[in-house]
ChimeraX commands (.cxc) that place a marker at each C-alpha (Angstrom):
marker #1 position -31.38,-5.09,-41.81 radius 0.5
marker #1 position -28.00,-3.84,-41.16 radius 0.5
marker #1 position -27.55,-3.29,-37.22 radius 0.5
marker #1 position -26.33,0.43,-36.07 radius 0.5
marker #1 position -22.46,0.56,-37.03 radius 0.5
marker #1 position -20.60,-0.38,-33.62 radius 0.5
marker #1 position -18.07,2.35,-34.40 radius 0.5
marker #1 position -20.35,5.30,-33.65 radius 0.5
marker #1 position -20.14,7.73,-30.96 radius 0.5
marker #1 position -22.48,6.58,-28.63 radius 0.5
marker #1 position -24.85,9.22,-26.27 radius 0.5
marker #1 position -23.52,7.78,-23.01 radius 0.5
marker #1 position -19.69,8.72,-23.13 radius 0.5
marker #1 position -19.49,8.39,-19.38 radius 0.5
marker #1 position -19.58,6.10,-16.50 radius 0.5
marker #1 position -18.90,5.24,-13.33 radius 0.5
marker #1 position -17.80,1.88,-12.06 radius 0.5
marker #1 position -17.66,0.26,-8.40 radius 0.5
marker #1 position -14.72,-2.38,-7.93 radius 0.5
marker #1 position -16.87,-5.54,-7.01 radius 0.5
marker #1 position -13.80,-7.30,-5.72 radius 0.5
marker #1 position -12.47,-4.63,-3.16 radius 0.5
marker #1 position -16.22,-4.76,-1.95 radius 0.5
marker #1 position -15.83,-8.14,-0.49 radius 0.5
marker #1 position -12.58,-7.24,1.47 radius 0.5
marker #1 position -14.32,-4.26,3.09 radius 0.5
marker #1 position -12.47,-1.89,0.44 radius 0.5
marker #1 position -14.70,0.77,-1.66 radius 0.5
marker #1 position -13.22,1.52,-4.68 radius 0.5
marker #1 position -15.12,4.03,-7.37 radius 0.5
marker #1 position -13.57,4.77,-10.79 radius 0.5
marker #1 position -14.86,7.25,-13.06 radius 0.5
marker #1 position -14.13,7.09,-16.92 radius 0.5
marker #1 position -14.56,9.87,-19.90 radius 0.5
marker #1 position -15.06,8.42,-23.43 radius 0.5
marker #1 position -12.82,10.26,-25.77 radius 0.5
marker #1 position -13.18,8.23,-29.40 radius 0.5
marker #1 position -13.52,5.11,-30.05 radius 0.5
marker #1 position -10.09,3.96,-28.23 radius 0.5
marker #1 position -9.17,6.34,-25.71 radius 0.5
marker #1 position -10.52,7.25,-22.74 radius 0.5
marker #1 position -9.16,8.95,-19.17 radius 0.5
marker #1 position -10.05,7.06,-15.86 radius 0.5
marker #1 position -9.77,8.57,-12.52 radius 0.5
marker #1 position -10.30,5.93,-9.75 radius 0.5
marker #1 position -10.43,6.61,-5.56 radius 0.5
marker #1 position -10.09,3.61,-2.84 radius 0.5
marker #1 position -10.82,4.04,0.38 radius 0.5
marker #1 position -10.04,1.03,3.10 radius 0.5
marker #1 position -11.54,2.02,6.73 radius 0.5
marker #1 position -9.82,0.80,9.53 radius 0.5
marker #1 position -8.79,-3.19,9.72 radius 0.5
marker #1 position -6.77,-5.46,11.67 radius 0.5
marker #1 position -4.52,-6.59,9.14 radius 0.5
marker #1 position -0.59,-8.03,8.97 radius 0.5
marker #1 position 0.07,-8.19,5.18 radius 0.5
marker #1 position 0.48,-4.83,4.15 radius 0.5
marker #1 position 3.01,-3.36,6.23 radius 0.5
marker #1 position 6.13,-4.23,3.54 radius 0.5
marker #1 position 7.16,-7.65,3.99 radius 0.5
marker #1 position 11.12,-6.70,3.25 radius 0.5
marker #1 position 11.08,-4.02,6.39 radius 0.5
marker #1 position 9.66,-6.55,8.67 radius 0.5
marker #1 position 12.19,-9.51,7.61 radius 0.5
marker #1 position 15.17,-7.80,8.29 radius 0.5
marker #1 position 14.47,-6.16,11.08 radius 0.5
marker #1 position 13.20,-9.24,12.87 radius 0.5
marker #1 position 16.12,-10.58,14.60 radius 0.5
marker #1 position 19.23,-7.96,14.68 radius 0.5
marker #1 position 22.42,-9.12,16.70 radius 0.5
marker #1 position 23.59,-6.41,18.75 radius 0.5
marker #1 position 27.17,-6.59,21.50 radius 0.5
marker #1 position 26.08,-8.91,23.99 radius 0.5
marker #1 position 22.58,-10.62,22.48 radius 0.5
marker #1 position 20.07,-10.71,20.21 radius 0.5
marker #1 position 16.98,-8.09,20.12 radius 0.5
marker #1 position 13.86,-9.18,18.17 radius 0.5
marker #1 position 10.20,-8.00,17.64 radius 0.5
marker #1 position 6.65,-9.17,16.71 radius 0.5
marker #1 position 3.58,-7.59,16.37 radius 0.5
marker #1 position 0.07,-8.94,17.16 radius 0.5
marker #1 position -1.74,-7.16,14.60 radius 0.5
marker #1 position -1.58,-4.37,12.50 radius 0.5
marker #1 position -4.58,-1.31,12.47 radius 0.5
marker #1 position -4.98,0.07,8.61 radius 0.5
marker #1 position -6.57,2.96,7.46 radius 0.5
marker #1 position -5.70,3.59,3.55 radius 0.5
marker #1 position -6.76,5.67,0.84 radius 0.5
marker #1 position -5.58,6.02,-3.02 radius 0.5
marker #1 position -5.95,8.22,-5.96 radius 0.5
marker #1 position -5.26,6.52,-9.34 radius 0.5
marker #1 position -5.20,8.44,-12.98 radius 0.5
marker #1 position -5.56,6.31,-15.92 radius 0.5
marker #1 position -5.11,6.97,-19.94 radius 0.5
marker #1 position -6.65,3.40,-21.47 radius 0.5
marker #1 position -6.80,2.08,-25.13 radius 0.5
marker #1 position -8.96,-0.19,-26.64 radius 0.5
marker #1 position -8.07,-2.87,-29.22 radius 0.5
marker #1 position -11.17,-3.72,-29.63 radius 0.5
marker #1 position -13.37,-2.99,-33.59 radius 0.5
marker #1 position -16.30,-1.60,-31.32 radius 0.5
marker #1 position -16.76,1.26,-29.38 radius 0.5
marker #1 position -13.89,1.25,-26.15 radius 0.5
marker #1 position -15.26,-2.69,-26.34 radius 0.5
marker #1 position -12.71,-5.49,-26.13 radius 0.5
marker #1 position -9.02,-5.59,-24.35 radius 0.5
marker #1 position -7.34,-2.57,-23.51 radius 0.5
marker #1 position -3.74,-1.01,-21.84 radius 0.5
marker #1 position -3.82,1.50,-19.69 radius 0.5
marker #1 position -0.83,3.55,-18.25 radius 0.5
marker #1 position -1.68,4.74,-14.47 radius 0.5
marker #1 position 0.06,6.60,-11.90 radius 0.5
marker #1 position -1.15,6.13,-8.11 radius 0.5
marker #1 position -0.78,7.70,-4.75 radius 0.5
marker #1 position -0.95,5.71,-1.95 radius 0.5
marker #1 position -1.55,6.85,1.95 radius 0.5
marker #1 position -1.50,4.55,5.09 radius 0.5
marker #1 position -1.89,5.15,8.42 radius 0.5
marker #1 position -0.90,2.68,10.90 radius 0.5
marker #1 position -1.22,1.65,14.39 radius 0.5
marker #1 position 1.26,-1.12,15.25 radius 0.5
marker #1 position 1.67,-2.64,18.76 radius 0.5
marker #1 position 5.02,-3.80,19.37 radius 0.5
marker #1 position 7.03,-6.35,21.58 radius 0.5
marker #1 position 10.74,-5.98,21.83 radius 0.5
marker #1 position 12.99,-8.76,23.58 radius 0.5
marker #1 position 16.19,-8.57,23.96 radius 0.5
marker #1 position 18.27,-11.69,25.10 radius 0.5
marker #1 position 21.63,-11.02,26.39 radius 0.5
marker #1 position 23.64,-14.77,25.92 radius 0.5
marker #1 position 26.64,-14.49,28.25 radius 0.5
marker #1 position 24.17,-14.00,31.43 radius 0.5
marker #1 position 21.25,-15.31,30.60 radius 0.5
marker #1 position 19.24,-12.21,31.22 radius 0.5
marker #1 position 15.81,-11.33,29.32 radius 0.5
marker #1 position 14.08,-8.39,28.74 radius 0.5
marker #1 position 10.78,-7.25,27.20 radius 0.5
marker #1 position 9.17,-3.68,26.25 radius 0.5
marker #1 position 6.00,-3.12,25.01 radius 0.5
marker #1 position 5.56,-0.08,22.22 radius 0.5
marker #1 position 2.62,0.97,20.48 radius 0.5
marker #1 position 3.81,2.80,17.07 radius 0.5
marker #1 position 2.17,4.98,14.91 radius 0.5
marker #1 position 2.69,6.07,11.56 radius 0.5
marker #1 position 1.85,7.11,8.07 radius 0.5
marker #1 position 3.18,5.60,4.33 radius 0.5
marker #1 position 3.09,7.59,1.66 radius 0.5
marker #1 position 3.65,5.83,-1.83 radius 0.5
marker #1 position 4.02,7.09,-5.52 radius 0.5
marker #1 position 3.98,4.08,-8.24 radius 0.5
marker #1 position 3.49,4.10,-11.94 radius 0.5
marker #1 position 2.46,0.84,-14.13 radius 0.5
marker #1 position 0.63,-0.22,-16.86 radius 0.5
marker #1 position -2.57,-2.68,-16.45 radius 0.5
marker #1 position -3.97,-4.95,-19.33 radius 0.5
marker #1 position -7.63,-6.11,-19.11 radius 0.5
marker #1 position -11.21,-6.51,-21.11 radius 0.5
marker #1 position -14.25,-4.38,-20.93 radius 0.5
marker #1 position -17.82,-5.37,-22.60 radius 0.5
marker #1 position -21.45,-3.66,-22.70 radius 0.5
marker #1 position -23.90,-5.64,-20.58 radius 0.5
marker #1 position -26.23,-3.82,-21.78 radius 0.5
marker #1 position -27.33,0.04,-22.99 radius 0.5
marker #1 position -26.41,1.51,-19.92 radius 0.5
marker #1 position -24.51,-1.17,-17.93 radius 0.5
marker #1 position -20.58,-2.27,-18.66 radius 0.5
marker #1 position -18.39,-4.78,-17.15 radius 0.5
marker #1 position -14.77,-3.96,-17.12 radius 0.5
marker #1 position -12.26,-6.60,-15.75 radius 0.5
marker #1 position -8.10,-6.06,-15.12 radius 0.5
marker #1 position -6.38,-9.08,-15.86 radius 0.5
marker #1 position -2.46,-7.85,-14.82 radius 0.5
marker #1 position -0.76,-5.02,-13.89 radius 0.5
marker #1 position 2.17,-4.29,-12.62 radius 0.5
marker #1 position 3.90,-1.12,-10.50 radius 0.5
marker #1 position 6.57,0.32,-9.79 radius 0.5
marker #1 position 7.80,3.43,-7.63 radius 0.5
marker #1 position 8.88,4.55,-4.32 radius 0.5
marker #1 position 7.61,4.76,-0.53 radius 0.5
marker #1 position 8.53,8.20,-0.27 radius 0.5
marker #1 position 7.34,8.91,3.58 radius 0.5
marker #1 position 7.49,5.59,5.98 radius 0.5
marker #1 position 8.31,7.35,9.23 radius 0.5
marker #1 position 6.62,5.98,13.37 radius 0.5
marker #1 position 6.70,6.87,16.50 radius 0.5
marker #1 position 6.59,4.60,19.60 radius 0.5
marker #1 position 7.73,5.49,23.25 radius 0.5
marker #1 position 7.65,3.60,26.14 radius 0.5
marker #1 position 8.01,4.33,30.18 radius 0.5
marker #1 position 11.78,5.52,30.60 radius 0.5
marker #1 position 13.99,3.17,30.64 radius 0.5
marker #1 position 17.24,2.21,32.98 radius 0.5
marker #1 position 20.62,2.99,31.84 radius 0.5
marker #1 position 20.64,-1.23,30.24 radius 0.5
marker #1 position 16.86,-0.93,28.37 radius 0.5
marker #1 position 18.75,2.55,27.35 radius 0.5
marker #1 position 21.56,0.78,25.93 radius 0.5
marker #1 position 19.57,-2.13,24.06 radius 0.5
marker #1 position 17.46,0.65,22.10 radius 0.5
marker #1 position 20.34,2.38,20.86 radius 0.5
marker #1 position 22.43,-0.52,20.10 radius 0.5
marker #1 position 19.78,-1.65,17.99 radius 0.5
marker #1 position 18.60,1.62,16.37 radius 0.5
marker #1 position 22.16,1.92,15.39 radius 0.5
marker #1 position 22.16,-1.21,13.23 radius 0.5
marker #1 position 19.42,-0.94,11.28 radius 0.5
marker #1 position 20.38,1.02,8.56 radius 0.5
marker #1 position 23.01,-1.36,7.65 radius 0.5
marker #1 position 20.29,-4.10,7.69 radius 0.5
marker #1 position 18.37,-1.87,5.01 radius 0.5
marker #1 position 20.50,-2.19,2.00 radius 0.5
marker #1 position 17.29,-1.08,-0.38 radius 0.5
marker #1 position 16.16,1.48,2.04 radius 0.5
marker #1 position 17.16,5.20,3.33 radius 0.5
marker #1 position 16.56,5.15,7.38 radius 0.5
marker #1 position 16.56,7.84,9.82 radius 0.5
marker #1 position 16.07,6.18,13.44 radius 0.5
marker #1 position 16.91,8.43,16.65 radius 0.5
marker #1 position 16.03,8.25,20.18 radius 0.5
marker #1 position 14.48,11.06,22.73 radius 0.5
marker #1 position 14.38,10.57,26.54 radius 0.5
marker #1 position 12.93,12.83,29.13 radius 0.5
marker #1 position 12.20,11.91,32.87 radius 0.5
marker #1 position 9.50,9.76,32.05 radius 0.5
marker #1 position 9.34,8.46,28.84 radius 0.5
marker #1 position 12.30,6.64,25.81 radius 0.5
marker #1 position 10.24,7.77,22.19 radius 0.5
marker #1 position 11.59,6.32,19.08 radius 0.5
marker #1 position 11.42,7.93,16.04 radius 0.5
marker #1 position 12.06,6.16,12.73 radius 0.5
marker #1 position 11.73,6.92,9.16 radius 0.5
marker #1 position 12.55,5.19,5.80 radius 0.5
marker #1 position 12.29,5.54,2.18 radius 0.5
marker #1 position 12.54,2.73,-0.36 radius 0.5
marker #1 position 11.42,1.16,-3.49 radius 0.5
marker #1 position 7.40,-0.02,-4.20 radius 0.5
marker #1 position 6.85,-2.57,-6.43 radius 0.5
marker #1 position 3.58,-3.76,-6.94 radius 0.5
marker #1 position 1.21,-6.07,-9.01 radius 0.5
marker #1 position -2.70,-5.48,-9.52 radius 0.5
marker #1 position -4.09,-8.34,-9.82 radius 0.5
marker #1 position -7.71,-9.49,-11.37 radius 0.5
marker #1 position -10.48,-7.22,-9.92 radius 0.5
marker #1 position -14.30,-7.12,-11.67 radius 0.5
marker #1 position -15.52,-3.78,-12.21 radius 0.5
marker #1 position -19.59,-3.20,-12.54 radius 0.5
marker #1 position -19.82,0.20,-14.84 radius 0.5
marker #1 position -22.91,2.59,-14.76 radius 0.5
marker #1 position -22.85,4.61,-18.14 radius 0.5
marker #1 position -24.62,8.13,-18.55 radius 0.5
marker link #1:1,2 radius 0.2
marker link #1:2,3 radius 0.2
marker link #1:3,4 radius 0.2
marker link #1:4,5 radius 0.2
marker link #1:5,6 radius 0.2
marker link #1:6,7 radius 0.2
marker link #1:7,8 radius 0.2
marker link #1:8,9 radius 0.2
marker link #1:9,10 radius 0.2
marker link #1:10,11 radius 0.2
marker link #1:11,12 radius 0.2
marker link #1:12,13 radius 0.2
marker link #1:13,14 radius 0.2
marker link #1:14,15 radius 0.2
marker link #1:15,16 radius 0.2
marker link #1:16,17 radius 0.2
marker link #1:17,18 radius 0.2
marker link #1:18,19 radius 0.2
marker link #1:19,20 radius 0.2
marker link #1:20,21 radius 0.2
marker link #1:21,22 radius 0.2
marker link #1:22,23 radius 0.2
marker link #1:23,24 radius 0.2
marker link #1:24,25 radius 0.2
marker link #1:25,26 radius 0.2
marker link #1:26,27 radius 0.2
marker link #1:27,28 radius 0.2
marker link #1:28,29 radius 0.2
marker link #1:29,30 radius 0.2
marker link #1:30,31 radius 0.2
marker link #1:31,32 radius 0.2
marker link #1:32,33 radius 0.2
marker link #1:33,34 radius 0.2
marker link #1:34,35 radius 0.2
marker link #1:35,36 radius 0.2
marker link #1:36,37 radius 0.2
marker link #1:37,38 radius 0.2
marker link #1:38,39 radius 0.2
marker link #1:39,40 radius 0.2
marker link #1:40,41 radius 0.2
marker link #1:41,42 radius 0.2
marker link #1:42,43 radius 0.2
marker link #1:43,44 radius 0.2
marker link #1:44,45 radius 0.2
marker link #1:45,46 radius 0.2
marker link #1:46,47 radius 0.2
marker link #1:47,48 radius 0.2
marker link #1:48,49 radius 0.2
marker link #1:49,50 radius 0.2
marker link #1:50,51 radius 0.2
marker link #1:51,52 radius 0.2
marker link #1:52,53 radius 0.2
marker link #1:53,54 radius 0.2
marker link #1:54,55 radius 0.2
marker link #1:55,56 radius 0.2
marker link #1:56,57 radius 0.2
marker link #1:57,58 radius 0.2
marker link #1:58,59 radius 0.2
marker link #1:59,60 radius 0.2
marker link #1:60,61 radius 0.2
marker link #1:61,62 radius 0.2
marker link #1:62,63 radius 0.2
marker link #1:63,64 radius 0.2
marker link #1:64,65 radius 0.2
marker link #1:65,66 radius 0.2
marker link #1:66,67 radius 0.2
marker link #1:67,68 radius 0.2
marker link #1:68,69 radius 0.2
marker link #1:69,70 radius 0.2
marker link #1:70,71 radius 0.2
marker link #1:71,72 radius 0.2
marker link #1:72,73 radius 0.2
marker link #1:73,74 radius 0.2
marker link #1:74,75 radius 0.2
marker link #1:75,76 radius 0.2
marker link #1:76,77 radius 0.2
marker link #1:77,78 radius 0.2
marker link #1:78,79 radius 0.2
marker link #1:79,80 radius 0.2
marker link #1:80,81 radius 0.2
marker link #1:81,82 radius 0.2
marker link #1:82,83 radius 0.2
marker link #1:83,84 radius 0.2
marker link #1:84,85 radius 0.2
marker link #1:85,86 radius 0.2
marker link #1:86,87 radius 0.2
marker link #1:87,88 radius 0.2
marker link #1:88,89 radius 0.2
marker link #1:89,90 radius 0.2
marker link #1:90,91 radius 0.2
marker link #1:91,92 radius 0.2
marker link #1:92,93 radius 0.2
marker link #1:93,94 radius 0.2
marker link #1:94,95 radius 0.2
marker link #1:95,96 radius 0.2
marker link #1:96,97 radius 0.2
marker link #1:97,98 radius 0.2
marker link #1:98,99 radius 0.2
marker link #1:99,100 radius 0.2
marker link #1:100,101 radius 0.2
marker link #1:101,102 radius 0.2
marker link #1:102,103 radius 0.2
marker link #1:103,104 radius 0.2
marker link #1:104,105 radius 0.2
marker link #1:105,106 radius 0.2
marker link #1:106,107 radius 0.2
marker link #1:107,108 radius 0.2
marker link #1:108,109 radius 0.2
marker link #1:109,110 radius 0.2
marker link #1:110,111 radius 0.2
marker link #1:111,112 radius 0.2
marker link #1:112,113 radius 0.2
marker link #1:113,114 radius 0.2
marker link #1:114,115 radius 0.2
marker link #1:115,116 radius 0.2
marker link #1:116,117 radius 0.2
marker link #1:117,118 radius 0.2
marker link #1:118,119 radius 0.2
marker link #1:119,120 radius 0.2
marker link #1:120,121 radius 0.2
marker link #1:121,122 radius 0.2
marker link #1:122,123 radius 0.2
marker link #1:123,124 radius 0.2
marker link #1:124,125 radius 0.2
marker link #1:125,126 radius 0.2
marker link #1:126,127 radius 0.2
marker link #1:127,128 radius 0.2
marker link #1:128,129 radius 0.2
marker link #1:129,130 radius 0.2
marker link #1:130,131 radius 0.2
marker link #1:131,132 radius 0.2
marker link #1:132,133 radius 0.2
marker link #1:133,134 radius 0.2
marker link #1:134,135 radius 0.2
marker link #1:135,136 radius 0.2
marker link #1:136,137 radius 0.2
marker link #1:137,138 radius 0.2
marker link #1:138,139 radius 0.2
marker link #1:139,140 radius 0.2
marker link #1:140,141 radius 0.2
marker link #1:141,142 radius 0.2
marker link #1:142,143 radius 0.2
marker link #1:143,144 radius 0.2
marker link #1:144,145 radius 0.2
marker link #1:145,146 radius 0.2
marker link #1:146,147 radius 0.2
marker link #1:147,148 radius 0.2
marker link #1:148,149 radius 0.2
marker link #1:149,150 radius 0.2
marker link #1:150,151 radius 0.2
marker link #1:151,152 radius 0.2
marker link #1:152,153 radius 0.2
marker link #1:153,154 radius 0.2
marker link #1:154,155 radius 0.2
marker link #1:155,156 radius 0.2
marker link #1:156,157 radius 0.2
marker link #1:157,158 radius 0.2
marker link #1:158,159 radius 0.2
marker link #1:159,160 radius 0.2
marker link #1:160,161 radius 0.2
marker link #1:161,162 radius 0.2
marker link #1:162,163 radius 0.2
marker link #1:163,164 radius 0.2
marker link #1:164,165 radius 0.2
marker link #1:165,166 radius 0.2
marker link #1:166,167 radius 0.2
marker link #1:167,168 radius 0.2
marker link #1:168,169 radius 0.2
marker link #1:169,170 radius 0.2
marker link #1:170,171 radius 0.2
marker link #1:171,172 radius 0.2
marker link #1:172,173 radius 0.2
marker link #1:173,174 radius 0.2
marker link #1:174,175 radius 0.2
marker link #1:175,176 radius 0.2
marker link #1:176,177 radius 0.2
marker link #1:177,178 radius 0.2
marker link #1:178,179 radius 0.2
marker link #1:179,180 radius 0.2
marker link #1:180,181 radius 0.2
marker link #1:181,182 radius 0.2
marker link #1:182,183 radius 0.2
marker link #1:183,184 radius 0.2
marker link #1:184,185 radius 0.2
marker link #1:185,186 radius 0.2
marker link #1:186,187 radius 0.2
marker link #1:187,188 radius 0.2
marker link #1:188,189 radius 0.2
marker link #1:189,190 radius 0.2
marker link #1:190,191 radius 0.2
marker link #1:191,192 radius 0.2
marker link #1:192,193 radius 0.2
marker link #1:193,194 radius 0.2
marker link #1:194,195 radius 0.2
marker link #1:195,196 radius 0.2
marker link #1:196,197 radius 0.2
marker link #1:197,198 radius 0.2
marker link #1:198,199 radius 0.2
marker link #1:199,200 radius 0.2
marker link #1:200,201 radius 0.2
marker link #1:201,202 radius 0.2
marker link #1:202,203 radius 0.2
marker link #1:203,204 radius 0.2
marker link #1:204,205 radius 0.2
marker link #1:205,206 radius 0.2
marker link #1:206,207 radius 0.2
marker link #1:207,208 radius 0.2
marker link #1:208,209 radius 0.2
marker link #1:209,210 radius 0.2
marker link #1:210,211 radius 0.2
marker link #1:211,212 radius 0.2
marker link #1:212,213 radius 0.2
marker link #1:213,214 radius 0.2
marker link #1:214,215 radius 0.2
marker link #1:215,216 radius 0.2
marker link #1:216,217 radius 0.2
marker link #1:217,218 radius 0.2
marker link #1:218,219 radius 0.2
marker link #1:219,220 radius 0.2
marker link #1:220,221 radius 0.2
marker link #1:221,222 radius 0.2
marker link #1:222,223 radius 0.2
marker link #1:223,224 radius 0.2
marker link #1:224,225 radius 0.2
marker link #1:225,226 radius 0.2
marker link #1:226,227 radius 0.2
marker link #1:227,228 radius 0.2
marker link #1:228,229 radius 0.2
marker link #1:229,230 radius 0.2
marker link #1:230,231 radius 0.2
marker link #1:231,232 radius 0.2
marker link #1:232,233 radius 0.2
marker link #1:233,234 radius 0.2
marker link #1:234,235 radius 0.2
marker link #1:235,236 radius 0.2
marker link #1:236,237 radius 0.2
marker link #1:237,238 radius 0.2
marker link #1:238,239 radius 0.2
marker link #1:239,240 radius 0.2
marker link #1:240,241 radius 0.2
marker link #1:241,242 radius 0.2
marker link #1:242,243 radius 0.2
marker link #1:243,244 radius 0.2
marker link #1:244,245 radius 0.2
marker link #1:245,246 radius 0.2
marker link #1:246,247 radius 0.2
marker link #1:247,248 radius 0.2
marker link #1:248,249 radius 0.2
marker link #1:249,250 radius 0.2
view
């Protein structure tokens, strides 16, 4: 008996799929996906990461070269202990399917994705001044927002499980775009006419230390407090890497 041609538009033509692998990291991450035909389909997916105490996403190329900065007199450095996350994305998707069956098999899709941040990053400076010997430390406690805007395209492999169950897998994708809004704010008690000095000298080099990145740093004082204000634009680049998706069809 010949089985029911694989090809056919099927009843359930949509579904909705949770992101098993962002579950595990605390993420939640819902996509929803219309059937068009047999190889197209539109996919609109939503993240949402409540607040952690992470280090690895602030970018990686900021932090590096604005860990040690030589400035007239010493060096002035930062860490950071940890970093508080909040984050939540909107990702459109167009998708084809390779695949003989119905939106079965590999597939491309081409996705655009919005990305917003919110930070809260306490902050150590030191500054070392080498011809006397002299050390000095101020605490900050930043906060901020990123905003990003990347495009890519992401190859992976969906399959029925069964009638109304799907599992749908990326492989690889990759990203690219722009961090369109980086911009903190930290102040601190006000400072003598030397912590004055330090904070200026080393606001004023950083945009030279930015060569891939527009910066906008400026200092405020009043009577009792020395607030920093900083902002940067720059390039994203991104990769998406394997994540297992568990779809519900209807």
């Amino acid at each position: 008996m010949k089985h029911k041609d694989k090809d056919t538009l099927p009843t359930a033509r949509n579904s909705i799929k949770v992101n098993l692998t962002s579950a595990v990291f605390s993420n939640i991450y819902l996509t929803y996906e219309r059937k068009f035909n047999k190889h197209w389909g539109f996919l609109l997916g939503g993240r949402y990461m409540p607040t952690q105490s992470l280090q690895k996403l602030f970018p990686f190329s900021l932090i590096s070269a604005l860990k040690n900065i030589s400035i007239n007199g010493g060096n002035f450095s930062f860490s950071t202990s940890k970093i508080n996350v909040t984050a939540w994305q909107v990702t459109p998707e167009i998708r084809y399917y390779f695949g003989k069956g119905y939106q079965r098999g590999f597939y491309l899709g081409a996705y655009a994705r919005y990305t917003n941040y919110s930070l809260a990053i306490p902050t150590q400076f030191s500054f070392v001044e080498t011809n006397y010997n002299l050390k000095a430390n101020y605490n900050l406690s930043f906060s901020g927002k990123i905003s990003s805007y990347t495009g890519g395209l992401v190859f992976g492999i969906q399959y029925p499980i069964t009638k109304w169950l799907e599992i749908d897998v990326w492989l690889l994708g990759v990203s690219i775009g722009s961090f369109d809004k980086l911009s903190f704010t930290g102040s601190v008690p006000a400072l003598d006419s030397t912590g004055r000095g330090f904070i200026s000298d080393f606001t004023g080099k950083i945009p030279s230390k930015l060569a891939l990145w527009k910066s906008n740093v400026s200092t405020t004082q009043t009577a009792s407090t020395t607030t920093i204000n900083a902002q940067f634009s720059g390039p994203a680049v991104g990769i998406r890497g394997i994540g297992i998706n568990l779809g519900f069809k209807f």
